[in-house]
C-alpha positions as CSV (number, residue, x, y, z in Angstrom):
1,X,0.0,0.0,0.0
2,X,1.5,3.3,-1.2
3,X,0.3,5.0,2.3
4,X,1.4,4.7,5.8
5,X,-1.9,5.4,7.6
6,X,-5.6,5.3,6.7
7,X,-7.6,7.8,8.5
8,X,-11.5,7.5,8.6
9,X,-14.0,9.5,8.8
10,X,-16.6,7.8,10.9
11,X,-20.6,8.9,10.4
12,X,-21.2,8.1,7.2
13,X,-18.2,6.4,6.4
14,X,-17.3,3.5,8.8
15,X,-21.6,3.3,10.9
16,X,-24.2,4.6,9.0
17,X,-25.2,7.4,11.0
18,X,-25.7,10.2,8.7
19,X,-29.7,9.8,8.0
20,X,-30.0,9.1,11.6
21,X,-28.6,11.9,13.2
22,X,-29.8,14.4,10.1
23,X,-33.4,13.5,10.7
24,X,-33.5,13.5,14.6
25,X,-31.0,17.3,14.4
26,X,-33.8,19.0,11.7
27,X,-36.8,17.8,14.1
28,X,-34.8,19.1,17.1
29,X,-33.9,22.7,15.1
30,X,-37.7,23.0,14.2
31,X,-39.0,22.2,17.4
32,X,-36.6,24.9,18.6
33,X,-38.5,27.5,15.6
34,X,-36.1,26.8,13.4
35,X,-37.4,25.3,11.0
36,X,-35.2,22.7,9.4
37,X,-35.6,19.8,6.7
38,X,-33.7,17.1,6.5
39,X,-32.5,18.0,3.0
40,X,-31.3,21.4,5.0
41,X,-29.3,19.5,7.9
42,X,-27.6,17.4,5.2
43,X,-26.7,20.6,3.4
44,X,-25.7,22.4,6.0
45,X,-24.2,20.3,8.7
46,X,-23.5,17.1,7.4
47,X,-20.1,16.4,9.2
48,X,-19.5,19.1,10.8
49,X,-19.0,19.5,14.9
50,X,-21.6,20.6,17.0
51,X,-20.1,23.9,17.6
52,X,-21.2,24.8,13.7
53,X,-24.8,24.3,14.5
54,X,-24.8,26.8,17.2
55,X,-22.4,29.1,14.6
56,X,-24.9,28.9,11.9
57,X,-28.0,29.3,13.8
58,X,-26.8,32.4,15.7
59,X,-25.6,34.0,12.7
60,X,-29.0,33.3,10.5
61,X,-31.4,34.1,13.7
62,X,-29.4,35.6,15.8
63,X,-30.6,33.5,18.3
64,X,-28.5,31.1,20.5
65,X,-29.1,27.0,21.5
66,X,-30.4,26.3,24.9
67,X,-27.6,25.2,26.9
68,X,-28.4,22.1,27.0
69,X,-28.7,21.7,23.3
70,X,-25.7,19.3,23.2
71,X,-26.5,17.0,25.9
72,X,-30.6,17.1,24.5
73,X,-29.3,15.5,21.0
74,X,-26.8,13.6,21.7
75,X,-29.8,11.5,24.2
76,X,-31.9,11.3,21.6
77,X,-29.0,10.1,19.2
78,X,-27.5,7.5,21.0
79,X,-31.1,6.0,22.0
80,X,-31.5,5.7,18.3
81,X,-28.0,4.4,17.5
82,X,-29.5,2.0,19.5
83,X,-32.2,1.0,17.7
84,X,-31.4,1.5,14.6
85,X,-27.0,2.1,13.9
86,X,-25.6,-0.8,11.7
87,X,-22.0,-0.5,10.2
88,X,-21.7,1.1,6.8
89,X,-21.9,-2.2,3.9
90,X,-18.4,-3.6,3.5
91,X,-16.5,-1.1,6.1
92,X,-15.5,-4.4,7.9
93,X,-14.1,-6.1,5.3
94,X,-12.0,-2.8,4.7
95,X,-11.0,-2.9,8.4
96,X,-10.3,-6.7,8.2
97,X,-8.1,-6.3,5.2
98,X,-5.8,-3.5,6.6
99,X,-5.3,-5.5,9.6
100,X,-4.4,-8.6,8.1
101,X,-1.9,-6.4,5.8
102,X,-0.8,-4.7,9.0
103,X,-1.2,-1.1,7.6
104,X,-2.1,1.5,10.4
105,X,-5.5,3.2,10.6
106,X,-7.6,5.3,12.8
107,X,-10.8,7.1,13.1
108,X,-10.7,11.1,12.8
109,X,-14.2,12.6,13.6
110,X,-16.5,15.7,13.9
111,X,-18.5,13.8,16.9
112,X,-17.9,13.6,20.2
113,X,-15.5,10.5,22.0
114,X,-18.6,9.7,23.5
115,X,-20.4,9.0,20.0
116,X,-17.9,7.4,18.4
117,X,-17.5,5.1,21.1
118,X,-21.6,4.6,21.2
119,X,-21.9,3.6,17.5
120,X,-18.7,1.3,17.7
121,X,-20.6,-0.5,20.3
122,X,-23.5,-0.4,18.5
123,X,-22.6,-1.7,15.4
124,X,-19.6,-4.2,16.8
125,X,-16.9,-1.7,15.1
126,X,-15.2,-1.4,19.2
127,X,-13.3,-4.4,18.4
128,X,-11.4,-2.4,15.5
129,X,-10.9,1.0,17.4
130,X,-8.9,0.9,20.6
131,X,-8.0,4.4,22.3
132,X,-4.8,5.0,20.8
133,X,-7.0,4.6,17.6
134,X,-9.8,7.1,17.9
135,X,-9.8,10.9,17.5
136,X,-12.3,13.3,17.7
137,X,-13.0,17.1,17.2
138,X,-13.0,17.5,20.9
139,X,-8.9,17.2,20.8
140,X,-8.5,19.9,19.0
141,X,-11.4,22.3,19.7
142,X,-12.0,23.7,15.8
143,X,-13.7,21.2,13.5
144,X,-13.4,20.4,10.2
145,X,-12.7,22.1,7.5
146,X,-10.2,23.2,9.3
147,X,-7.2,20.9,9.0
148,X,-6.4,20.5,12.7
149,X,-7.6,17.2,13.4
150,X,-6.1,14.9,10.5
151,X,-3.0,16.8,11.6
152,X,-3.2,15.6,15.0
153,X,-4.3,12.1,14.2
154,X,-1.1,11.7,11.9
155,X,0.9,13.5,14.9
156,X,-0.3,10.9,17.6
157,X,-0.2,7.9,14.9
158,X,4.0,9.2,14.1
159,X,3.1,9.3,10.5
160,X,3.9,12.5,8.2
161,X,0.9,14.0,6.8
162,X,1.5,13.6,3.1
163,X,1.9,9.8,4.0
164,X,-1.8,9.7,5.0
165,X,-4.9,9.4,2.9
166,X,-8.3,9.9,4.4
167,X,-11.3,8.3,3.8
168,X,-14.6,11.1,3.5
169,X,-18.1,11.4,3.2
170,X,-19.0,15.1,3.5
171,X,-17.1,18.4,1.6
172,X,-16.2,20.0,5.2
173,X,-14.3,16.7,5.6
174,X,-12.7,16.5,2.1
175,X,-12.1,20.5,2.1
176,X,-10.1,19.7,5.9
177,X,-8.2,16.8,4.4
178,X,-6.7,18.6,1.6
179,X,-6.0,21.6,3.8
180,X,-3.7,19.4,5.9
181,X,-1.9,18.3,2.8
182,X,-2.8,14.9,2.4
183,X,-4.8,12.7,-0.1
184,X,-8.2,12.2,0.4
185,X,-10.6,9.4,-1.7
186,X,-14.6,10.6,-1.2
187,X,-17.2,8.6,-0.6
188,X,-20.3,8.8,-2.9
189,X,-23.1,7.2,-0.7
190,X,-25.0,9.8,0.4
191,X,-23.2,13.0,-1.1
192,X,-23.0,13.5,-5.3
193,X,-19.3,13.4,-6.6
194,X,-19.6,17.1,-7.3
195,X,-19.9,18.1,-3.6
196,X,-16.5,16.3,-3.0
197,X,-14.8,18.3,-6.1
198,X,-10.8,18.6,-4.6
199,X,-10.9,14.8,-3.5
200,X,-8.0,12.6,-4.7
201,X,-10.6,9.9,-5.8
202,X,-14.2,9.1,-5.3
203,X,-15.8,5.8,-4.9
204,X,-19.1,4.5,-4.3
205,X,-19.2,0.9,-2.3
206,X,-16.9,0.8,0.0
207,X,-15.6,-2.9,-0.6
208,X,-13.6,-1.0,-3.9
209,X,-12.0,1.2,-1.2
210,X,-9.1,-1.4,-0.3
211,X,-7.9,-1.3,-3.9
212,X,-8.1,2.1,-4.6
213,X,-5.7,2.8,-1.5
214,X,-2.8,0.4,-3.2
């Protein structure tokens, strides 16, 4: 393999989280009077960190979250992950195939420690991700797109940043990954090609993932 670490995205990318959280955040904006559809909350927030959604709402209504905003969603979240998480199709065999060529990975994401660590459970990912494997917005306190947290995922893992590729869903994420300087292959799922326009590669199933990394 012609990289020394695979970083992942995770919502979207390794548990497919993205239509579950989308759906419960635009009920939870509109309940709040600000009215949001799903098609919005993709748009708009789709892998960004939490502190965006308070960013964006103040600046369009001037108007802050309650308080308790985080902890509110992030309840009704996990409950669902619950219910409802499974791993993205074929992100396991990815995970199995890295392993078994002993190439390094890790997960890099917008959400909190405490949901990554929820869906892994959910979805039986845990037994991929160990501490020293998981990374998460909350390190570095500014989200993507800025580059700051594949930079410190690459720092903690010891591996130069244009060694790295990273595995996206979502333009913030792709946009973040090319500002740290490394490549970045996007994942065509949920978001169309053209929204991940600066991406070293684009993909749709992820069991074609392995081979576009070599």
């Amino acid at each position: 393999m012609r990289y020394d670490l695979v970083v992942f995205d995770n919502d979207g990318v390794l548990v497919d989280s993205e239509s579950i959280s989308n759906r419960l955040l635009a009920a939870y904006l509109t309940e709040l009077g600000h009215p949001t559809s799903y098609e919005d909350s993709i748009r708009d927030y789709m892998g960004s960190a939490m502190h965006r959604i308070h960013d964006l709402v103040l600046e369009r209504s001037g108007q802050r979250l309650p308080a308790d905003f985080d902890d509110v969603f992030h309840a009704r979240v996990f409950a669902a992950f619950e219910r409802e998480l499974r791993p993205v199709a074929g992100a396991t065999g990815v995970l199995e195939k890295l392993a078994a060529d002993g190439v390094p990975y890790c997960v890099a994401s917008s959400g909190s420690h405490e949901r990554i660590r929820v869906g892994h459970r959910a979805t039986g990912l845990d037994r991929w991700f160990d501490d020293a494997r998981i990374f998460s917005a909350q390190d570095v306190g500014k989200g993507k797109p800025a580059p700051d947290l594949f930079l410190y995922a690459a720092e903690r893992m010891g591996v130069a940043p244009e060694r790295c590729v990273v595995v996206e869903d979502s333009p913030l994420g792709v946009r973040a990954a090319v500002a740290a300087g490394m490549d970045v292959y996007g994942f065509t799922a949920m978001t169309s090609a053209a929204k991940l326009a600066g991406a070293t590669g684009l993909f749709a199933d992820m069991g074609e993932l392995a081979d576009l990394l070599r």
